[in-house]
MOPAC internal coordinates of N, CA, C and O (Angstrom, degrees):
PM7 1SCF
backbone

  N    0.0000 0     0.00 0     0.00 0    0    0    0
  C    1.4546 1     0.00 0     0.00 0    1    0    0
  C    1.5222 1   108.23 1     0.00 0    2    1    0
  O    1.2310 1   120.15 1   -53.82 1    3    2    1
  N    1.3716 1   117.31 1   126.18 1    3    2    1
  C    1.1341 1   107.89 1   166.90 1    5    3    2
  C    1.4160 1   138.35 1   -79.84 1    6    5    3
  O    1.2310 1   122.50 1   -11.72 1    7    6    5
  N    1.2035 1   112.81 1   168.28 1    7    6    5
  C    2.2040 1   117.86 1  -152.48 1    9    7    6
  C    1.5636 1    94.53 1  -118.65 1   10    9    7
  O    1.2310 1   117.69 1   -43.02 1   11   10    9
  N    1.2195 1   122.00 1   136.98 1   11   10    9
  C    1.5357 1   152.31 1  -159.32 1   13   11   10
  C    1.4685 1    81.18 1   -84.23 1   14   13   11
  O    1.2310 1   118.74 1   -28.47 1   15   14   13
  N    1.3698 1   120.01 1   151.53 1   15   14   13
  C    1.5728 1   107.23 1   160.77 1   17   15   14
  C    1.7582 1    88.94 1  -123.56 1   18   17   15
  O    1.2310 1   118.26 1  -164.48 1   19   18   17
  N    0.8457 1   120.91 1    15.52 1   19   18   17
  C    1.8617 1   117.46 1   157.79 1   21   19   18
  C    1.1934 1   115.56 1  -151.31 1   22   21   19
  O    1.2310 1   111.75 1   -14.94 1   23   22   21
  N    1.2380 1   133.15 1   165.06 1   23   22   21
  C    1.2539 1   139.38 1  -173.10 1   25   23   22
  C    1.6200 1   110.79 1   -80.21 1   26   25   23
  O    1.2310 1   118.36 1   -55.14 1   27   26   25
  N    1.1901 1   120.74 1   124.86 1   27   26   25
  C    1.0629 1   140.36 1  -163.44 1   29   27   26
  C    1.6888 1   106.12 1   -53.70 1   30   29   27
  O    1.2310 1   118.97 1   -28.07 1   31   30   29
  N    1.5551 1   119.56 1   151.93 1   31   30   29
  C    1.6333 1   111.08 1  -171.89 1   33   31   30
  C    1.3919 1    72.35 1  -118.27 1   34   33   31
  O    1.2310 1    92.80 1   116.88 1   35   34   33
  N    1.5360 1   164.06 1   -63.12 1   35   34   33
  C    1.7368 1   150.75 1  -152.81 1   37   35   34
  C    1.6824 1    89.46 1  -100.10 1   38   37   35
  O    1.2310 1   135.85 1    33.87 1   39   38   37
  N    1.2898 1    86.92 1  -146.13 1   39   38   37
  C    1.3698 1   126.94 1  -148.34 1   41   39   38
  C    1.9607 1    96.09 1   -91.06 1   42   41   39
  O    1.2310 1   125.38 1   -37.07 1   43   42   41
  N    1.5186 1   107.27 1   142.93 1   43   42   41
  C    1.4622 1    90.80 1   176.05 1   45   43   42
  C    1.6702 1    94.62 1  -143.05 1   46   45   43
  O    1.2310 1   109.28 1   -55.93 1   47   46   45
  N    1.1240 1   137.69 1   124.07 1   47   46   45
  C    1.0090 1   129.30 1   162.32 1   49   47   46
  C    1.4314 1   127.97 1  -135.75 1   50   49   47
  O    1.2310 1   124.22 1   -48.81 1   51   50   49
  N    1.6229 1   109.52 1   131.19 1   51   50   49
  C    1.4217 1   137.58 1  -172.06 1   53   51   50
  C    1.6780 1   110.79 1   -82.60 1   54   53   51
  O    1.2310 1   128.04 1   -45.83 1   55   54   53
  N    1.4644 1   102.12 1   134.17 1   55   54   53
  C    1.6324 1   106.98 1  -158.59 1   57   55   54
  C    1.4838 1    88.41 1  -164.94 1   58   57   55
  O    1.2310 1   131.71 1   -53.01 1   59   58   57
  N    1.4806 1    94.99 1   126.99 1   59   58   57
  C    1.2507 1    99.35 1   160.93 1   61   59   58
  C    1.8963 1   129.01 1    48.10 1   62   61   59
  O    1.2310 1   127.76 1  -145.56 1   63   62   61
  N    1.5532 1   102.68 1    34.44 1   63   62   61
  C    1.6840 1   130.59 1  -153.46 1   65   63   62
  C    1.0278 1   118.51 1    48.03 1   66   65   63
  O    1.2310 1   119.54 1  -169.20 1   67   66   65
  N    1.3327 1   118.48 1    10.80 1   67   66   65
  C    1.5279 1   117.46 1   177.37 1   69   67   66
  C    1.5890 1   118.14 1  -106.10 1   70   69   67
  O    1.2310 1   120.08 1   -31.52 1   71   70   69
  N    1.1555 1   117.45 1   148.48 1   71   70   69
  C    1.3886 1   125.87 1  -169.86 1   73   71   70
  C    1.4534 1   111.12 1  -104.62 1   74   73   71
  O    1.2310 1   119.01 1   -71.36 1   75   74   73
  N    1.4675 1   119.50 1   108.64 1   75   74   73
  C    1.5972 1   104.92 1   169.05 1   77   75   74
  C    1.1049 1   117.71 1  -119.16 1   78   77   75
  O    1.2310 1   105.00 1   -31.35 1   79   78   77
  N    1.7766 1   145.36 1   148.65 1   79   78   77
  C    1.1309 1   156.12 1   179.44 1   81   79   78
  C    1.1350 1   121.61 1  -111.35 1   82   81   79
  O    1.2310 1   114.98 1   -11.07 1   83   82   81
  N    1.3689 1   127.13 1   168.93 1   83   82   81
  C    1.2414 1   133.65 1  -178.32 1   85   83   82
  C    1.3569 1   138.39 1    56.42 1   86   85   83
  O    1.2310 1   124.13 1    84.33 1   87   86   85
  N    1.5541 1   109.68 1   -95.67 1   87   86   85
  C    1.8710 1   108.21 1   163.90 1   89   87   86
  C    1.4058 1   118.79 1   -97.12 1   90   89   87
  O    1.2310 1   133.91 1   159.91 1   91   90   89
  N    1.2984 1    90.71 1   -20.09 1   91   90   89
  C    1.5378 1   107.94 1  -169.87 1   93   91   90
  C    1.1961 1   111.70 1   -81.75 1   94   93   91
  O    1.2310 1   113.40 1   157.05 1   95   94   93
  N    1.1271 1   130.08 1   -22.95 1   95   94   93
  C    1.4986 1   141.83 1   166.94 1   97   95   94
  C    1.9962 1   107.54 1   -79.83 1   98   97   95
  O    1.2310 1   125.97 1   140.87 1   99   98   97
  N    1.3632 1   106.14 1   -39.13 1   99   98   97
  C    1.7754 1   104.86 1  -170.25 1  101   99   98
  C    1.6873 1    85.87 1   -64.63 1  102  101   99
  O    1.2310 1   124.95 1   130.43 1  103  102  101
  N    1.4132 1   108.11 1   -49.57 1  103  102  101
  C    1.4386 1   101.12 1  -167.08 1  105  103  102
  C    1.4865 1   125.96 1   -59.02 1  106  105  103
  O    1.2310 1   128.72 1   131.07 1  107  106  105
  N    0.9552 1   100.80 1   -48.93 1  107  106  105
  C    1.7645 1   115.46 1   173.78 1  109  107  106
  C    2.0432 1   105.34 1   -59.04 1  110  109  107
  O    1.2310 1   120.79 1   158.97 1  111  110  109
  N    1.6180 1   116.10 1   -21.03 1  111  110  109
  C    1.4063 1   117.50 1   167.84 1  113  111  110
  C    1.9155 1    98.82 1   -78.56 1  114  113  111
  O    1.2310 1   125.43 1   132.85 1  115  114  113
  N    0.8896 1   107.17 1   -47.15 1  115  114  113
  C    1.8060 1   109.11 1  -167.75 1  117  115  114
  C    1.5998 1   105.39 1   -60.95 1  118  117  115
  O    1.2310 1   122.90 1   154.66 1  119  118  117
  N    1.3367 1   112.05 1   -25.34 1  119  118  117
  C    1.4777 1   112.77 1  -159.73 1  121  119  118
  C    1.4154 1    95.01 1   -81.22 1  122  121  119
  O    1.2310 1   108.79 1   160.51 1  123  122  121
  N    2.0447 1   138.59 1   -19.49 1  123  122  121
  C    1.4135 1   145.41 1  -166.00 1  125  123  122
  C    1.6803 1   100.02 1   -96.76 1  126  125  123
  O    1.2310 1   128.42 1   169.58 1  127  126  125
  N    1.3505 1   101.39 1   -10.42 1  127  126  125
  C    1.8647 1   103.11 1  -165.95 1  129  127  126
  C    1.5608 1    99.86 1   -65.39 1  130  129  127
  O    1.2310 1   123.72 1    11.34 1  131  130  129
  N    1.4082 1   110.48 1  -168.66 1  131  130  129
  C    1.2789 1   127.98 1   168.88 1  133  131  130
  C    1.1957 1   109.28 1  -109.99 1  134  133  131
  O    1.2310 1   117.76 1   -11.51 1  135  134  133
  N    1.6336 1   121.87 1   168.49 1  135  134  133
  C    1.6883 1    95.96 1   159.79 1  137  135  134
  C    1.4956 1    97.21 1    91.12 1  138  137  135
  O    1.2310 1   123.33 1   -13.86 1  139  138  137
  N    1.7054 1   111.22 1   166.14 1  139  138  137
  C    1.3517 1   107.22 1   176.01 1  141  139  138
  C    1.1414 1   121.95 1   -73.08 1  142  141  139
  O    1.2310 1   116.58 1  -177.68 1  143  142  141
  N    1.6821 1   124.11 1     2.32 1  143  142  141
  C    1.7306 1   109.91 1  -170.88 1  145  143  142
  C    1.4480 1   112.31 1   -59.53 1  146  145  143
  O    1.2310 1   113.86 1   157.50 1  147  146  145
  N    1.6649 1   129.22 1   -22.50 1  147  146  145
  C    1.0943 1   115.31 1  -170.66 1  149  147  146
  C    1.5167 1   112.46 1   -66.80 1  150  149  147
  O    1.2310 1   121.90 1   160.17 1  151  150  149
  N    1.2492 1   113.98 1   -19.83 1  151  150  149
  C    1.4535 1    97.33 1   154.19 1  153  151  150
  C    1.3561 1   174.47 1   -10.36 1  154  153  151
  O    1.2310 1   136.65 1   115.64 1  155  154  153
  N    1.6976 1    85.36 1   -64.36 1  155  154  153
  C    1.2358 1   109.66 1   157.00 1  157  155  154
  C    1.3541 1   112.29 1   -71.68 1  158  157  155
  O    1.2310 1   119.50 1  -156.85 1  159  158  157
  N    0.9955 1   118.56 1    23.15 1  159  158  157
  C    1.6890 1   103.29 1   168.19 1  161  159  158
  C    1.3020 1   110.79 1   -92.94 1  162  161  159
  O    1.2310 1   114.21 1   173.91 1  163  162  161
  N    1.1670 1   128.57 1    -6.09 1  163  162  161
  C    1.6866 1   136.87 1  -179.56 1  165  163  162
  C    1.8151 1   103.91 1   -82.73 1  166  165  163
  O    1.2310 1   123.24 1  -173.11 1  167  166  165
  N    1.6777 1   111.40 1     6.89 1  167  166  165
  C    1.6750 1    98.09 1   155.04 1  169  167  166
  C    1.7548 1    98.56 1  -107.87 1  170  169  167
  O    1.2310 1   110.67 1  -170.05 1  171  170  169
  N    1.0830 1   135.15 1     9.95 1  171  170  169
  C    1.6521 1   130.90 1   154.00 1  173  171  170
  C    1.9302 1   108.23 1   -46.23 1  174  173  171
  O    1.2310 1   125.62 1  -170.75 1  175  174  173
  N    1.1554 1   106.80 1     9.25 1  175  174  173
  C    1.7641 1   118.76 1  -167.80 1  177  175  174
  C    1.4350 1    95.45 1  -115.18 1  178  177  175
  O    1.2310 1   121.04 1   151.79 1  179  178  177
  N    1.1601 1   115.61 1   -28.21 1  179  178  177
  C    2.0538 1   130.46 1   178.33 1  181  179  178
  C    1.8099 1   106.33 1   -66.20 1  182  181  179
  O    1.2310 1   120.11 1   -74.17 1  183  182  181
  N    1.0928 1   117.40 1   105.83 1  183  182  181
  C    1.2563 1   118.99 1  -177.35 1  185  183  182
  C    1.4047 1   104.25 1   -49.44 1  186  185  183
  O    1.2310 1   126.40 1   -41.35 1  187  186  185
  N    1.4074 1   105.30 1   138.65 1  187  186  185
  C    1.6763 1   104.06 1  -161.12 1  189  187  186
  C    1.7956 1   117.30 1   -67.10 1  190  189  187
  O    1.2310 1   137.62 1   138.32 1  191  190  189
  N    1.5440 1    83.47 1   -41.68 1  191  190  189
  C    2.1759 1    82.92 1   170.75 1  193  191  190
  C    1.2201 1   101.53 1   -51.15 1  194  193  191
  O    1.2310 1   102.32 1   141.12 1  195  194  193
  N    1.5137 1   149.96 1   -38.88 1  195  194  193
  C    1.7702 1   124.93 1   172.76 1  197  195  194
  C    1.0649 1   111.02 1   -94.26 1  198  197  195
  O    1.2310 1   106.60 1  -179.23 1  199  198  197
  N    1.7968 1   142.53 1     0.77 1  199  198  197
  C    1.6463 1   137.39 1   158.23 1  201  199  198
  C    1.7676 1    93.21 1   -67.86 1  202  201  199
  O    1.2310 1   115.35 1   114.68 1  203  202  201
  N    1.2328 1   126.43 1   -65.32 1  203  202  201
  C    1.4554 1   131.20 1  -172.55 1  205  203  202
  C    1.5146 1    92.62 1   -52.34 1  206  205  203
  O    1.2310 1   107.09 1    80.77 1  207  206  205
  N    1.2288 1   141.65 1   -99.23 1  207  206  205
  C    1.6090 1   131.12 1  -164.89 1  209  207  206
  C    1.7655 1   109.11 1    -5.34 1  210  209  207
  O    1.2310 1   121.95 1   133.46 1  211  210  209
  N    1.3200 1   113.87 1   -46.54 1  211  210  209
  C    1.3407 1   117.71 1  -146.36 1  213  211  210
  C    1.5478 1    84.41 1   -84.30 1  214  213  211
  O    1.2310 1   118.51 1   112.46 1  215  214  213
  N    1.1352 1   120.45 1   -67.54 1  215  214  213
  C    1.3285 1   134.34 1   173.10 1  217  215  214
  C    1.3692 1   108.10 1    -4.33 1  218  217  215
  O    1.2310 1   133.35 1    92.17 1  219  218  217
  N    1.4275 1    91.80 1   -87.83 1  219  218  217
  C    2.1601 1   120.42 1   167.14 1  221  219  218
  C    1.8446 1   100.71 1   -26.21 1  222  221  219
  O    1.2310 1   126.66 1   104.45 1  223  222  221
  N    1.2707 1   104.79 1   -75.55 1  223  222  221
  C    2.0484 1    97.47 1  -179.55 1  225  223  222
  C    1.4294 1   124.55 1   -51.52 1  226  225  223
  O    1.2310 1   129.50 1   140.14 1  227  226  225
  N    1.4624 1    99.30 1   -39.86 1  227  226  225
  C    2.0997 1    99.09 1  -175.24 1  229  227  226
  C    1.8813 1    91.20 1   -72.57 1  230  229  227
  O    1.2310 1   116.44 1   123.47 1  231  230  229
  N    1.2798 1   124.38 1   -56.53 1  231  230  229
  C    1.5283 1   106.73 1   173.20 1  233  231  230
  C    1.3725 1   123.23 1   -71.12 1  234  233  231
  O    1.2310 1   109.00 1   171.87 1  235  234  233
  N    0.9633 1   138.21 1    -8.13 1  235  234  233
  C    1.7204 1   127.85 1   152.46 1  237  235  234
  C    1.7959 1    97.94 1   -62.27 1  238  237  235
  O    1.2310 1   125.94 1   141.50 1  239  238  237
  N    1.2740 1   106.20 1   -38.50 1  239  238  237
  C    1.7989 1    91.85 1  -164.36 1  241  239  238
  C    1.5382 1   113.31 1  -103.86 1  242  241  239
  O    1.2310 1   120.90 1  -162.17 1  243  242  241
  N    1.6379 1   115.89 1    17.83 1  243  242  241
  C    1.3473 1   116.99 1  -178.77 1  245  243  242
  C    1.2236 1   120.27 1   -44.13 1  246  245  243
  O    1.2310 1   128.30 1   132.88 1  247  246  245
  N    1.9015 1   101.61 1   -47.12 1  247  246  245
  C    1.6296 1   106.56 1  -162.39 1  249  247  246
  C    1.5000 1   117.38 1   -74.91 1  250  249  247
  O    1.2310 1   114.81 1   161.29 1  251  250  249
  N    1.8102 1   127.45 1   -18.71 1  251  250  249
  C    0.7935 1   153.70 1  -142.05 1  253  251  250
  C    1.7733 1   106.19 1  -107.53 1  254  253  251
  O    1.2310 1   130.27 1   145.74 1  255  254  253
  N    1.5262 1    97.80 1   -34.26 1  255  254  253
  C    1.4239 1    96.02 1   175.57 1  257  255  254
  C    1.6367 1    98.82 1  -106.76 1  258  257  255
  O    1.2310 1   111.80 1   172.96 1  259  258  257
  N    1.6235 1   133.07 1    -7.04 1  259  258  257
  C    1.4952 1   114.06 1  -160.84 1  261  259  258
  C    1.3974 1    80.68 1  -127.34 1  262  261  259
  O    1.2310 1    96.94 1   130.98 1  263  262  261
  N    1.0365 1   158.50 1   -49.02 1  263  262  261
  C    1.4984 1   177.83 1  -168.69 1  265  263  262
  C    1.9260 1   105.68 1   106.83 1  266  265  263
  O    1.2310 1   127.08 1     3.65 1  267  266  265
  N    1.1586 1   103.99 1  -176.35 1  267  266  265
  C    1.3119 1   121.98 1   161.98 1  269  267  266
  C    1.6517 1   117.64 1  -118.90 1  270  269  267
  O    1.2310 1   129.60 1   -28.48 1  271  270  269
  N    1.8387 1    99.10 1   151.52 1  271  270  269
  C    1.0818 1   120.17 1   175.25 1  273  271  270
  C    1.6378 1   111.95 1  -101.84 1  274  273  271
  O    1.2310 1   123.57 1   -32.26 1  275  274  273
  N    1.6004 1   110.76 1   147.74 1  275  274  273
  C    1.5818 1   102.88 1   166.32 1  277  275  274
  C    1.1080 1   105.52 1   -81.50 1  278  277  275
  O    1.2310 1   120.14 1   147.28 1  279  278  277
  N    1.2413 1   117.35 1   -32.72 1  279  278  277
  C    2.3733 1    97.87 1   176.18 1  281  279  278
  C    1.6948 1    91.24 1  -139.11 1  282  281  279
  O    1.2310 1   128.84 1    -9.04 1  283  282  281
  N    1.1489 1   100.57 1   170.96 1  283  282  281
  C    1.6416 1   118.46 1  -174.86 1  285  283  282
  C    1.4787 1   100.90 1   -53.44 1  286  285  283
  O    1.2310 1   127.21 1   -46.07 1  287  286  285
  N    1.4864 1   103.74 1   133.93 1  287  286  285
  C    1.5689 1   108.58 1   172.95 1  289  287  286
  C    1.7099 1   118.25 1   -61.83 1  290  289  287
  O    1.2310 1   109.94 1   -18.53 1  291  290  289
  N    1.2433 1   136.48 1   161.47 1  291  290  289
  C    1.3574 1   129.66 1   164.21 1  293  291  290
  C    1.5333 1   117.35 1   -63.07 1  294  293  291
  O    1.2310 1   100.00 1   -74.31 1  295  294  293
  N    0.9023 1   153.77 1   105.69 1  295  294  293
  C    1.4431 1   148.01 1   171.02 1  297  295  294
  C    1.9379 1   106.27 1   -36.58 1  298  297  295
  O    1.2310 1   119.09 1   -46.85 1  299  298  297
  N    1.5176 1   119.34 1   133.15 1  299  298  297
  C    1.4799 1   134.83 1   174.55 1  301  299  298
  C    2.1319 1    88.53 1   -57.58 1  302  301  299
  O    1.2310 1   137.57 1   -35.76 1  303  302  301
  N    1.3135 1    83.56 1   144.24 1  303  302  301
  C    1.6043 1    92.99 1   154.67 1  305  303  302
  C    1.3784 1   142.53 1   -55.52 1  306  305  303
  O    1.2310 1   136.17 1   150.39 1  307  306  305
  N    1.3995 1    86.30 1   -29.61 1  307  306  305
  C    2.0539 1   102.30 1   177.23 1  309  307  306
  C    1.4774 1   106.24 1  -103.90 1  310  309  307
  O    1.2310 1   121.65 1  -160.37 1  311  310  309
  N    1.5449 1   114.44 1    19.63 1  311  310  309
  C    1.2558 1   115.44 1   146.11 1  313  311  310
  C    1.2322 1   140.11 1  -127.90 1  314  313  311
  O    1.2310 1   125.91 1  -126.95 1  315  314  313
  N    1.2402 1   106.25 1    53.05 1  315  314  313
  C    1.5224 1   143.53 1  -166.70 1  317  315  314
  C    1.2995 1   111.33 1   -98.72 1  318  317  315
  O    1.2310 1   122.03 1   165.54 1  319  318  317
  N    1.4716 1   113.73 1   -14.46 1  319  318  317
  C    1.5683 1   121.89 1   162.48 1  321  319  318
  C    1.1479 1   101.10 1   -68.85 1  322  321  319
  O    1.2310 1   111.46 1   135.42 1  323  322  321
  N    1.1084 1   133.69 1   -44.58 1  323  322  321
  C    1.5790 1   132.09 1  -154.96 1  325  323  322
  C    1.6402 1   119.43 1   -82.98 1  326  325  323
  O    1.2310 1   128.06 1  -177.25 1  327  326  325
  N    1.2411 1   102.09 1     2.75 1  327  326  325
  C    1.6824 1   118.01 1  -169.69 1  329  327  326
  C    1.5637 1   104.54 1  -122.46 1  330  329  327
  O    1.2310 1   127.02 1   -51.79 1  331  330  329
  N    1.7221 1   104.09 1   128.21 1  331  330  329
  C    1.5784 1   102.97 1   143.81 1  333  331  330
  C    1.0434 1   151.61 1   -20.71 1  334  333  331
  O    1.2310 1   106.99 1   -91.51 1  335  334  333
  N    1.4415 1   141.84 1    88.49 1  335  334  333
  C    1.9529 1   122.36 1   173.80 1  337  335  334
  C    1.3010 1   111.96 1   -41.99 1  338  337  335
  O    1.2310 1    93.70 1   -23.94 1  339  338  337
  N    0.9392 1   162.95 1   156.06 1  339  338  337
  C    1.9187 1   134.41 1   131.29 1  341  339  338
  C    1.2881 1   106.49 1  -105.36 1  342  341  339
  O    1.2310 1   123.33 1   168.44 1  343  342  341
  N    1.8910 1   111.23 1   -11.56 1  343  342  341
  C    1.6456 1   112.39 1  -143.97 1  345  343  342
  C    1.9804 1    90.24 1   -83.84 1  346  345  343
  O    1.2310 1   120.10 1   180.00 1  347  346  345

């Protein structure tokens, strides 16, 4: 498996000993969702130097179009489906 030599700025996810980043990793997360995100896995066909560009702008401009929080919001009650037990 290969080793990061810096700490990651997105998303990185390990599957199957393989390591993917960036779009290629959101996509390969959207494709396990419920719901229509698996969808979007039909731009995994987008040559990745222009899936990654896009990637790079919607996360430079996350905070700007969704805002930011100083610590994690509380999750609503009626979205308690959407969360793990562990306890």
């Amino acid at each position: 498996m290969p080793y990061l030599t810096q700490a990651p700025a997105s998303v990185v996810l390990a599957q199957d000993g393989k390591v993917y980043v960036e779009s290629t990793a959101a996509l390969k997360i959207a494709k396990e969702l419920n719901g229509l995100w698996p969808m979007l896995y039909m731009f995994i066909l987008v040559p990745p130097v222009l899936r990654d560009a896009v990637y790079r702008w919607v996360a430079n401009n996350r905070y700007r179009w969704f805002g930011k929080y100083d610590s994690c919001p509380i999750p609503k009650p009626e979205w308690k489906d959407r969360f793990l037990d562990v306890s």
